[in-house]
N, C-alpha and C positions, 0 to 999 in steps of 0.2 A: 778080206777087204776087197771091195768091188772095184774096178776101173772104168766103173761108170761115171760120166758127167752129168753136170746138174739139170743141162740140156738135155739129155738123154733122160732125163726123168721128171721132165716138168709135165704137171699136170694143168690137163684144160678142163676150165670151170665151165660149163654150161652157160652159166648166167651170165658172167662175162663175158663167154663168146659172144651172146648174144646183144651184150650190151654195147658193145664194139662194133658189131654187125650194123646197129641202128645207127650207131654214133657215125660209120663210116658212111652209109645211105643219105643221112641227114646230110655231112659235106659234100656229099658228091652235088647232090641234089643245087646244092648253093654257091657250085665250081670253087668251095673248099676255102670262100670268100666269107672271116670270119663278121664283118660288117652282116654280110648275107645271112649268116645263121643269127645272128644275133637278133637283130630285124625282124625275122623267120618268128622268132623265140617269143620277140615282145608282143608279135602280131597273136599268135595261139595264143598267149598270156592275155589280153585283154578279150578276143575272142568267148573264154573260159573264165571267166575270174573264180569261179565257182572252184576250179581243179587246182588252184593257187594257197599254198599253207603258208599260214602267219601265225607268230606266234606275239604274244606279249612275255617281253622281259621280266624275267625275276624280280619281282619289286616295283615294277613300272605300276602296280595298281594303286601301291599307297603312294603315289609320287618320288619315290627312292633313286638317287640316283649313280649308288651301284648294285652291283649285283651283288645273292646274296652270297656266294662264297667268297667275298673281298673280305679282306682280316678289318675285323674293326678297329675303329681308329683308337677307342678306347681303352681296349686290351692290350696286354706289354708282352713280347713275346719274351 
């Protein structure tokens, strides 16, 4: 059995490093002023609408309104 800690064996993801990375650039950027980023956010958001995913709810097309893994009211468990 090893007397290693889980600190001593924590693995760095690339991706998240990198996600972290941006994410900390982005605060610095907006003195960490979450108003600022947000603002930042909605500005690129209409800027882009185009880079913005929406999706339509499950069931929203036949006018449904739940979704479709809610237990139906009909059936008795």
């Amino acid at each position: 059995m090893s007397n290693t800690t889980i600190s001593e064996k924590t693995i760095v993801d690339p991706v998240l490093a990198e996600v972290r990375r941006i994410k900390e650039e982005i605060a610095a950027e907006h003195d960490y002023d979450v108003a600022k980023i947000i603002a930042a956010a909605r500005r690129s958001q209409a800027a882009h609408p185009e880079r913005i995913v929406s999706r339509i709810p499950i069931g929203a097309e036949d006018g449904a309104d739940q979704p479709a893994n809610a237990p139906d009211s009909k059936s008795k468990s």
